[in-house]
N, C-alpha and C positions, 0 to 999 in steps of 0.2 A: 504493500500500500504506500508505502515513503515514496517509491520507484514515479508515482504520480504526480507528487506535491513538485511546486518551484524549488528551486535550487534553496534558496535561503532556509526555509522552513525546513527541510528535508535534511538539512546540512545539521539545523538544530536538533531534529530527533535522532539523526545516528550516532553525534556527540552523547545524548542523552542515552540511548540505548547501549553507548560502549558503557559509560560508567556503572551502568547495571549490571550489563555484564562482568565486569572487573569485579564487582560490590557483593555477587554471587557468586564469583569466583567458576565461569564460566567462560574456562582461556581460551576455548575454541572460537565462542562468539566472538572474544574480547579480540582475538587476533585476527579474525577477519574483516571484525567494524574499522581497525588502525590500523590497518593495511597502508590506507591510503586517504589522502583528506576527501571529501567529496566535492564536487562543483559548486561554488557557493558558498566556501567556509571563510570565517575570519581566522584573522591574524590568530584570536582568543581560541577561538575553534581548532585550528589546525595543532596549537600549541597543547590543544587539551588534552588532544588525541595524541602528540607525542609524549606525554605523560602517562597516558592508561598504557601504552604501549610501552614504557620504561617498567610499569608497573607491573606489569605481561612476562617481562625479561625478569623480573626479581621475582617472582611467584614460579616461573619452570629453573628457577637459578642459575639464571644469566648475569650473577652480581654485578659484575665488573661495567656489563655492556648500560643497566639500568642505573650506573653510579653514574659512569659519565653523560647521559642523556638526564639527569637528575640537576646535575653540578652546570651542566651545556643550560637546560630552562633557567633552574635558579639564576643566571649570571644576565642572561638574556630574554627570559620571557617576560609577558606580560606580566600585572601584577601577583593574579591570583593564581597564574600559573606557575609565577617563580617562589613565591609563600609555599605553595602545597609543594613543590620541586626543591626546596629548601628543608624541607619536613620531613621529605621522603629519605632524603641524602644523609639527614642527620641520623633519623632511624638505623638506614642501612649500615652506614659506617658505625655505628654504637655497636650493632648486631653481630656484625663481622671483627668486629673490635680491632676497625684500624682509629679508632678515636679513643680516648677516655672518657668516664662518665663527666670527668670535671670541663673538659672540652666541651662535649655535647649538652651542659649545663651553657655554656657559655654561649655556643649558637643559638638554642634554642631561647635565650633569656632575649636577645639579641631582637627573634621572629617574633615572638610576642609585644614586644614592645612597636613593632615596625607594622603588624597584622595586623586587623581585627575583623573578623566578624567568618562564619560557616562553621565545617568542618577541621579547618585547618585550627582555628584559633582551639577551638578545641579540644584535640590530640594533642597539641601542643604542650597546654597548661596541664593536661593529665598527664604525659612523659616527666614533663618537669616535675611535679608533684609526685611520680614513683622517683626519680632522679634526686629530689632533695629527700626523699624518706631514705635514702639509701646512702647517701653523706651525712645522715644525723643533724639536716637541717632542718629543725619543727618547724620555729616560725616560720620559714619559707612554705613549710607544707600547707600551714590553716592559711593563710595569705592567698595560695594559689588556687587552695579549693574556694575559699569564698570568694576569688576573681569569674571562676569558673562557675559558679554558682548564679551568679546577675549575668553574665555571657549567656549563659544557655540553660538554665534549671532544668528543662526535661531532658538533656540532652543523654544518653547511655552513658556515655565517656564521663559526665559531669556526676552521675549519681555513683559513680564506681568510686573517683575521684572524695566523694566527700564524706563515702560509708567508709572508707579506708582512712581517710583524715581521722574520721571519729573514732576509729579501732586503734588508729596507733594514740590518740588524744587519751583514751581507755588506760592503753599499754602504758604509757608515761607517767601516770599516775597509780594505776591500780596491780597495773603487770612487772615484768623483767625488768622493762625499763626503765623502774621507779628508782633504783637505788644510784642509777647511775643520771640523775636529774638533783642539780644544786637546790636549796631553799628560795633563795632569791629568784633562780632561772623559774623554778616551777611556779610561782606565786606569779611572775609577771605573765609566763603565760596562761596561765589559768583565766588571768583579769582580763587578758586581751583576748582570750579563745574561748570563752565558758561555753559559748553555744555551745560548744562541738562537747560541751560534756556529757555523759550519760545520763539520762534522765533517771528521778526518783532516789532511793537512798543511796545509788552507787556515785 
């Protein structure tokens, strides 16, 4: 039925239909919708498709060939094509561990502050916030879930994000990680983070 519509229109549903495919993880689709841009695509368009298609490369593990198609957008795409291409890069190299965590803190503190608004913002703030729980940076963690929290409240990424702030918010006081938390450290966070405390007599 696309085969009908004008170019322009046509161009926008098979951008649409790649990321579906990519998002179900249906590479066959996805590799045949980024084949090739369609008649009628923009600049944004074509760039998008070369993204699902980097994405295509790092899902059959093509690392190498999706890092530099990742690092190639980020440097030169459009905006929101070089934000999510910026995202994807840092992932990957985190993953592969040609970065370190304290690196890939540092990129991604970097997109947040430069992005905002979809998907991309996000993963983002949810990376970071597993990323600073994992250098034993609290306050960074309630900070980042309750950024992510006015960004996108229903968002999946956002509810995983702030049920994990409250668990480790839990842990710091109640659990393991109570002994190894100062008097003063704990008192100011308490004051500054109560929300995220556990409700009732815990």
């Amino acid at each position: 039925v696309i085969d009908r519509y004008p170019d322009d229109p046509a161009a926008t549903m098979i951008v649409a239909q790649a990321e579906v495919a990519v998002e179900l993880g249906d590479w066959d689709s996805a590799v045949r919708l980024t084949r090739s841009p369609p008649g009628g695509a923009s600049k944004l368009q074509r760039e998008t498709l070369r993204l699902l298609r980097a994405r295509v490369d790092e899902a059959k593990g093509g690392h190498a060939a999706a890092l530099e198609a990742y690092e190639t957008l980020a440097e030169e795409g459009e905006r929101p094509v070089a934000a999510a291409a910026s995202l994807r890069a840092t992932l990957l190299s985190l993953a592969d561990r040609k970065i370190a965590n304290a690196q890939a803190i540092e990129r991604l503190e970097t997109l947040a502050l430069t992005w905002h608004g979809g998907a991309t913002e996000g993963e983002t703030l949810a990376t970071l916030g597993r990323l600073y729980a994992d250098a034993g940076r609290w306050r960074q963690v309630f900070t980042i879930a309750r950024r992510a929290n006015v960004v996108a409240p229903n968002a999946t990424l956002t509810r995983a994000l702030y049920e994990s702030a409250q668990g480790l918010f839990e842990d710091l006081f109640l659990g393991e990680r109570a002994s190894a938390l100062g008097g003063i450290e704990a008192l100011a966070l308490y004051f500054d983070f109560k929300d995220f405390a556990p409700a009732g007599r815990r």
